[in-house]
N, C-alpha and C positions, 0 to 999 in steps of 0.2 A: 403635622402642625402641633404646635405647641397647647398645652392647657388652656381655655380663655383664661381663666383668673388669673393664671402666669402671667400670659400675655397683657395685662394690666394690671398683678402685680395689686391686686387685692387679697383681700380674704375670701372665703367660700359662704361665708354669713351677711356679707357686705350686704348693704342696704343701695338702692337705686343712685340718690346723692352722691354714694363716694363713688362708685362705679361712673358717674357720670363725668366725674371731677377726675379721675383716673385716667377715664379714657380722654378726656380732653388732654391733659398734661402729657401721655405718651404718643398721642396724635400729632402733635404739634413737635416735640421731637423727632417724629419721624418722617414730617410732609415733605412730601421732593421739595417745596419750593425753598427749603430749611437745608437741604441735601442738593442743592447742584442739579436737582431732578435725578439724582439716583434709581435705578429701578431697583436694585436692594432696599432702601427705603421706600420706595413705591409699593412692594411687594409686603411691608411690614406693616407699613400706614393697611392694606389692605386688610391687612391679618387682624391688626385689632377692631378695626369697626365693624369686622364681622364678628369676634367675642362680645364687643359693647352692645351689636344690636341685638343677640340673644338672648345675654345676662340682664338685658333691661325690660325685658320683655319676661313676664311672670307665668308664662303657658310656658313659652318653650325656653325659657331655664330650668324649669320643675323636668324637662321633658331629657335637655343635658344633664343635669345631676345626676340624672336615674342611668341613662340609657347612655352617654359620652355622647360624641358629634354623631355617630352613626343611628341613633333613635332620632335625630333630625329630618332623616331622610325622607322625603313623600310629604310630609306635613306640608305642603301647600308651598306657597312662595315664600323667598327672602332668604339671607346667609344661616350660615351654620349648619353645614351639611347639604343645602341646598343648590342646586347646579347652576352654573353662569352668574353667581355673583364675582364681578368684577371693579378695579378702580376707578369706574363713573358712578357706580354703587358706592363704595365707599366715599366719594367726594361728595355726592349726592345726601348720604348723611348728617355726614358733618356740618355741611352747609344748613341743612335743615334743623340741627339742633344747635349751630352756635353761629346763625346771622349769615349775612348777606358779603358782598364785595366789602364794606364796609368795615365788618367783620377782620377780614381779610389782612385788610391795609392795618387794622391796631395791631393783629398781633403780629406782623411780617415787619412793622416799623418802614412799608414802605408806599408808593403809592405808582400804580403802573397801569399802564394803559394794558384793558383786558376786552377781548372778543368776545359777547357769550357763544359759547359752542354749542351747535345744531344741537336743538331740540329733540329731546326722544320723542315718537311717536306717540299716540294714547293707546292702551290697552284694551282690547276687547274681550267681552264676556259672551258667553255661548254656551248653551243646556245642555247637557248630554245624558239620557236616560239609559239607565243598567238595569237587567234584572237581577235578580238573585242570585240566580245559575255564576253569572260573570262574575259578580261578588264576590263569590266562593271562591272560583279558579284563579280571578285575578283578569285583566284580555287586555290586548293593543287594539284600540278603537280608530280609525280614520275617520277624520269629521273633515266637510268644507266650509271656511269662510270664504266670506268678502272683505277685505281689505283694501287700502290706501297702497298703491305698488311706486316705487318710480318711475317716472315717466318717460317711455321709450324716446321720443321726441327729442329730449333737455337731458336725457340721463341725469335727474333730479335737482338740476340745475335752477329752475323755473325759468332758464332765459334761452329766445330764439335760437336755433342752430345757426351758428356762425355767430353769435353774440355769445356776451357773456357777462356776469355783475362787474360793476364797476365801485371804486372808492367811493363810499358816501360822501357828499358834500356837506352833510350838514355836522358831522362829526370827526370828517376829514381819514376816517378809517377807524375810532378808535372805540365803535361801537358806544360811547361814553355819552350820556348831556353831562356837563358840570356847574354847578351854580354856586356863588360867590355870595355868603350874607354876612353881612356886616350885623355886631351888637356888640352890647356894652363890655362882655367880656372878650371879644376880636372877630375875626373871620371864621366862619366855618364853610368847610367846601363840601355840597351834596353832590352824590354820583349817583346818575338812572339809566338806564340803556334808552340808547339815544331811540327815538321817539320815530324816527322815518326808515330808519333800517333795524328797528326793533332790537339791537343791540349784535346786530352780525357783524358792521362793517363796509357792508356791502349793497350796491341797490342794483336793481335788475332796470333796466331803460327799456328794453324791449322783451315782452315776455314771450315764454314757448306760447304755440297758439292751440297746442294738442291739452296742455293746462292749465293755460290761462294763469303761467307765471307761478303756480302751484310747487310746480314739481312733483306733484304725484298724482293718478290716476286709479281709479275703482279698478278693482280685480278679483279674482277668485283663487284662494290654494286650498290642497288639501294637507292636513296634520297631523299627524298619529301621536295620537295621545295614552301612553300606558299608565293604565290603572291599578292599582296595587291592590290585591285582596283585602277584603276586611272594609273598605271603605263605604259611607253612607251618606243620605241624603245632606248632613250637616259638612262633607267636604268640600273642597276644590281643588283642582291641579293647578298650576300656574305654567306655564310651555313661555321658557322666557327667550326674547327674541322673534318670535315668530308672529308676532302684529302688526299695525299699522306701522310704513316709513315715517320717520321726519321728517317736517319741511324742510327743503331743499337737502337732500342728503344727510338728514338725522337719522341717527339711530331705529332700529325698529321698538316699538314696543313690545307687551308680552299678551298673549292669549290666558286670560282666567277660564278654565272651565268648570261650571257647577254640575256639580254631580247631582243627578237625578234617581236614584232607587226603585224601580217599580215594585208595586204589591206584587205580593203570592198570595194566592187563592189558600194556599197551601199551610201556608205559615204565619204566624206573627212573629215578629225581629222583638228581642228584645237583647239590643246588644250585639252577642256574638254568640247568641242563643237561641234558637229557634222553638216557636211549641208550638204543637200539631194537636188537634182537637178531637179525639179518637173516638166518636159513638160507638157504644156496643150493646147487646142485647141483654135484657135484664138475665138471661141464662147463661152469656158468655162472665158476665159480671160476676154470677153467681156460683159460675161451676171452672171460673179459668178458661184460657184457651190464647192460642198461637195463633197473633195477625199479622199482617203487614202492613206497615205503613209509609209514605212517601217522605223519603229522605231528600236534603238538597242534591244528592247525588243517586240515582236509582233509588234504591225501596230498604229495607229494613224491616225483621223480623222480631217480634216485642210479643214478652210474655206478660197475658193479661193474668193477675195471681188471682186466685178464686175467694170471692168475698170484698173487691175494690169498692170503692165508695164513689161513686160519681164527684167527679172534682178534685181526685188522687190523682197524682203527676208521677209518671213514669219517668227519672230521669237516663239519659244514653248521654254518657260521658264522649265526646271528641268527635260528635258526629255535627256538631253546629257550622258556623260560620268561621276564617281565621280570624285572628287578631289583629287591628291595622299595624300593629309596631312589630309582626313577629313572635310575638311572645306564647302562642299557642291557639289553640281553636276551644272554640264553644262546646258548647251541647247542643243536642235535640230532646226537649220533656216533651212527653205525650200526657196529655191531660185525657182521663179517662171522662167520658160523658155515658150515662146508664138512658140509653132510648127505650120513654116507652108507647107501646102500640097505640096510635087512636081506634083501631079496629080488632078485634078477634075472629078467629072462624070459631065452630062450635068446638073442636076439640080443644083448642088452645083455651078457647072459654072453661070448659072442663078440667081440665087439666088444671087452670089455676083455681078455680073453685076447691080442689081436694087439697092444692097447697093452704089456700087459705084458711080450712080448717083443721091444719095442722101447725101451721105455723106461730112465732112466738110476736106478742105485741112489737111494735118499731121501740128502741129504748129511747129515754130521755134525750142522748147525744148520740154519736157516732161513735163516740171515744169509748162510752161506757157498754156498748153491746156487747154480747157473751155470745161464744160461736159455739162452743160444746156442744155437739151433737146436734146443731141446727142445719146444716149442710149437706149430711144424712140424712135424713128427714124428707131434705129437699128432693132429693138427685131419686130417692122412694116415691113422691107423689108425682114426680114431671116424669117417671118410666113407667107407673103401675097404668 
């Protein structure tokens, strides 16, 4: 696929405006209904309202600049790298930023009798809680809903077995009301979906009695949902297609899932960085020593240097969390924390007593302490 900006035939600095003006001008160029219904231009009207709805969008154009169509990927729903956007999407757009049937008829110069076509279904939303473990690896989750199915009965027809919709009467099939008003500058004619077939066409005389004319009935599926490493409480999957039917044999909607993150005891997230809160004893602090600590993945061995300051951060390059785009993995800091005793037994009482009077006052800062030969000193009183 071609560049979007190509594809519309802007600049790469364009501001929203001309982008919008762009993409209406090679739209309309390209609509089948301009085309004989071409699927070459089917295919091409597709192509650019998928450049226009990304370039217009100032998240994931910052996200194409950087990264081309392929850093699209995963970021939640809608084109541009996104899977299943197709041309009820892109009609769907256009319609929504440049008017109604109405619309339609100024720029086509013509004026036709139009069905609206089945309704897509509505989209449902559904929790899905990850730990962190998953996070990291990335997992295929199966979740079940409840949905809207078609209706065995009517196979989503909403009418009787052995029935079937019939020609609206009240708009003779053309899905249309049309109203005629007179003023002092002449006639204008309004167009509404006709008001008793809701603008299908069609009316059902005797409905399925399993749906009561619906066409669709409560169900349950299940849906595997893959989630991409790196992801957080702030995302969501979109699973397009797999929601509720449309009335009488619409389209289905799509499944939104939010993503849910559980705590770790273990960790604090910052990012795609993890830090771990490391107590040690005021002699591991004082004299160094080799711990372990718990990694997102098994455990991790961290040298505590001798003389840390309580609130020093150990950093471990590339042991964090991925990147949600790919682009590498975190760290894990180990914040060093200095535990001290609320209790002594007599030696350790002792023992810090002869520290104590050997030792050098606390300095003003941390920054300005002097280690020469205080170390020594120490490692002499906590053996003698």
């Amino acid at each position: 696929m071609a560049d979007y900006y190509e594809l519309l035939n802007v600049p790469r600095d364009a501001d929203v405006d001309t982008i919008k003006k762009a993409y209406r001008r090679v739209a309309l160029q390209h609509h089948p209904d301009r085309n004989q219904g071409s699927k070459e231009s089917e295919e091409r009207f597709k192509e650019v309202t998928e450049a226009y709805e990304v370039l217009r969008d100032p998240e994931k154009r910052a996200v194409y600049d950087r990264y081309g169509k392929q850093g699209l990927k995963g970021r939640g729903s809608g084109p541009g790298g996104f899977t299943g956007f197709d041309f009820s999407d892109a009609i769907e757009i256009f319609m929504r930023d440049f008017g109604g049937f109405g619309a339609f008829e100024e720029i086509f110069g013509t004026r036709r009798q139009r069905r609206e076509a089945p309704r897509k279904g509505q989209s449902i939303r559904v929790r899905l809680p990850l730990s962190l473990v998953e996070v990291a690896k990335g997992v295929t989750k199966r979740i079940r809903v409840s949905l809207l199915e078609s209706c065995d009965g009517c196979g989503g027809s909403g009418a009787a077995p052995g029935s079937g919709p019939v020609r609206c009467p009240s708009c003779d099939g053309s899905g249309e009301d049309r109203r005629v008003q007179t003023s002092i500058l002449g006639q204008f004619v309004s167009v509404t979906p006709c008001r008793r077939c809701g603008g299908r066409g069609e009316v059902i005389t005797e409905s399925c009695s399993r749906c009561r004319g619906e066409g669709r009935t409560r169900g349950e599926q299940e849906i595997d949902v893959e989630i991409p490493p790196g992801v957080s409480s702030e995302n969501f999957i979109t699973v397009r297609g797999k929601g509720n039917v449309g009335p009488r044999g619409g389209p289905r909607g799509d499944v939104i899932v939010l993503l849910e993150v559980e705590e770790d005891p273990r960790f604090v997230r910052q990012g795609a960085d993890l830090l771990h809160r490391l107590p040690v004893t005021f002699s591991q602090a004082a004299l160094g020593a080799e711990v372990e600590v718990p990694a997102i993945e098994g455990t991790l061995q961290v040298s505590v240097p001798a003389g840390v300051q309580s609130g020093e951060v150990i950093r471990i390059r590339g042991r964090g969390l991925p990147e949600l785009e790919g682009r590498g993995r975190g760290d894990q800091l180990v914040e060093v924390v200095v535990w001290t005793p609320e209790r002594l037994t007599p030696e350790q009482e002792q023992a810090l007593k002869a520290l104590q009077e050997m030792e050098d006052p606390a300095p003003s800062s941390v920054a300005e302490r002097s280690r020469s030969g205080f170390w020594s000193r120490v490692r002499e009183a906590l053996s003698g």
